[in-house]
N, C-alpha and C positions, 0 to 999 in steps of 0.2 A: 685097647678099646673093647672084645671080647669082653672080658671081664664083667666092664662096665656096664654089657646091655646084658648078661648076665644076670648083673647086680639089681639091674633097674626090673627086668623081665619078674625075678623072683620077689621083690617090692609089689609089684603092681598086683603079680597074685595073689604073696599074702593079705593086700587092701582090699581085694577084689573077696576073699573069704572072710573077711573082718564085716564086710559091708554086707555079704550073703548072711552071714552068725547074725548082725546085728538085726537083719530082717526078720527072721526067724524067730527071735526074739519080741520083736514089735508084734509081730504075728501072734506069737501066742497070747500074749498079753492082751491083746484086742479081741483075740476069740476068750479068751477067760471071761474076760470085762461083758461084752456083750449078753453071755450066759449066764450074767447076776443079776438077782430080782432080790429087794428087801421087801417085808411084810411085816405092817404094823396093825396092834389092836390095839381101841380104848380100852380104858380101866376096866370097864364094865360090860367087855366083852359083845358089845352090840354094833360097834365096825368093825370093818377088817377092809386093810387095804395092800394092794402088791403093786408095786413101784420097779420097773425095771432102770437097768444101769446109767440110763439116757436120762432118767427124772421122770418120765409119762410116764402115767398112771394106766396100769395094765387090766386090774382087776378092782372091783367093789362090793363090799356083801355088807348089804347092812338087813342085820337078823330083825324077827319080829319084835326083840325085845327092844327095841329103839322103837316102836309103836305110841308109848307114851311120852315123848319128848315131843319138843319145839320143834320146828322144822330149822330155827333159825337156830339151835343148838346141836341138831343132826350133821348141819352144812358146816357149821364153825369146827365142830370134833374132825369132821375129816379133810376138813384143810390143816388143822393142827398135826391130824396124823401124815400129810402128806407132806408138809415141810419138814416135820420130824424121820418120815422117809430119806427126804431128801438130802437132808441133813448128812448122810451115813454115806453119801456115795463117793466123797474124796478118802473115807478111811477104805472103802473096799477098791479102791483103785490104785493107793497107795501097794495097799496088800497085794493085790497083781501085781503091781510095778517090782516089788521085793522080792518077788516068787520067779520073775522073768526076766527085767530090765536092769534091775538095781535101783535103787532111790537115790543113787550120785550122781547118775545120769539127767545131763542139763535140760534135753526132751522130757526127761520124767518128771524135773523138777517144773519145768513149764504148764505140764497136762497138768498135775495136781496141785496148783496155785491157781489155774484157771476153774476148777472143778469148787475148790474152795470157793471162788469168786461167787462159781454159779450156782453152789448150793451151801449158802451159809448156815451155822447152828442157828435153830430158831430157838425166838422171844425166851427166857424165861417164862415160865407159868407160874401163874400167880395162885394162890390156893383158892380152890372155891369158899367163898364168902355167905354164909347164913347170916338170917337177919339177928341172931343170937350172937354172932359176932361184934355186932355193933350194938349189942344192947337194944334192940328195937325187937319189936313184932308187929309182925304184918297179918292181918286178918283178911285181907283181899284175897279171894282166888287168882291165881292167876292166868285165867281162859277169860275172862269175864274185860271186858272192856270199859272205860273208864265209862261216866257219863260224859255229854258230849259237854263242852262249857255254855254258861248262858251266855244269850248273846248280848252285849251292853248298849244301853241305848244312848243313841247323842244329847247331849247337852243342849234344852233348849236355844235357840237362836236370841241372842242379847239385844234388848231394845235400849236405847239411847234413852236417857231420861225428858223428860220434857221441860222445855224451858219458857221464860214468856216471851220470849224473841216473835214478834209480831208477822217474819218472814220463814216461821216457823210453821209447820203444816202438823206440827204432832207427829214428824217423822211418817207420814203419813206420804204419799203420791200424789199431786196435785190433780193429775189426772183421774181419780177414780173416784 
């Protein structure tokens, strides 16, 4: 019987360092992960955004040369940049996971299915469209607001024809 508590004593230790390693490992992995920040610019160099490991958006610069756009094309480029941030965060956690944990590991395999989940690859983009694309030109500016429409007037109100029906008033009110 010796033996056997022995047997089990030096069990329990080696699991007991199995399970210390494997923390260790979690550990670093999650200080890695925390201390990554992705940074995306448009084409045209007039945003810039820093997105940390978590998906929130950390930092925002948007340069004077975005001064002549939309506001409504300002907003849309850095949600585009921000999904496309977001995008990157299961391959940079993967890469932790490889560097610390392993990627065979069922935990790891979990975090980075759920990371997929929560940060899928966005839309394709469709290429910007001039009206030269479509064989069209437009001579409107586009600051300049439409005119407003006219406003349509109702249809006169339809009178009954008159008939010679003797109990007939002319469609008319007996009273006035």
């Amino acid at each position: 019987m010796p033996e056997d508590i022995a047997g089990s004593e030096q069990m329990l230790a080696n699991w007991n360092q199995n399970i210390q390693e494997r923390a260790a490992r979690y550990q670093e992995m999650a200080t890695r992960v925390q201390g990554m920040t992705i940074s995306e610019r448009s084409q045209d160099g007039s945003i810039e955004i820093l997105v940390g490991s978590n998906g929130i958006l950390q930092n925002l610069v948007i340069n004077e040369s975005a001064s002549g756009k939309r506001m409504s094309e300002v907003s849309g480029e850095i949600m585009k940049l921000l999904q496309r941030a977001q995008s990157r965060i299961p391959e940079l956690l993967q890469e932790a996971m490889a560097e610390t944990i392993g990627t065979q590991d069922e935990t790891a395999n979990v975090l980075f299915n759920e990371a997929k989940k929560n940060f899928p690859a966005p839309p394709a983009e469709e290429p910007t469209r001039t009206p030269y694309d479509r064989n069209e030109i437009n001579f409107r500016v586009e600051d300049e607001a439409l005119p407003p429409p006219r406003p349509t007037q109702p249809p006169p109100p339809r009178r009954r024809p008159p008939s010679d029906d003797d109990d007939d008033f002319g469609g008319e009110s007996v009273l006035s």
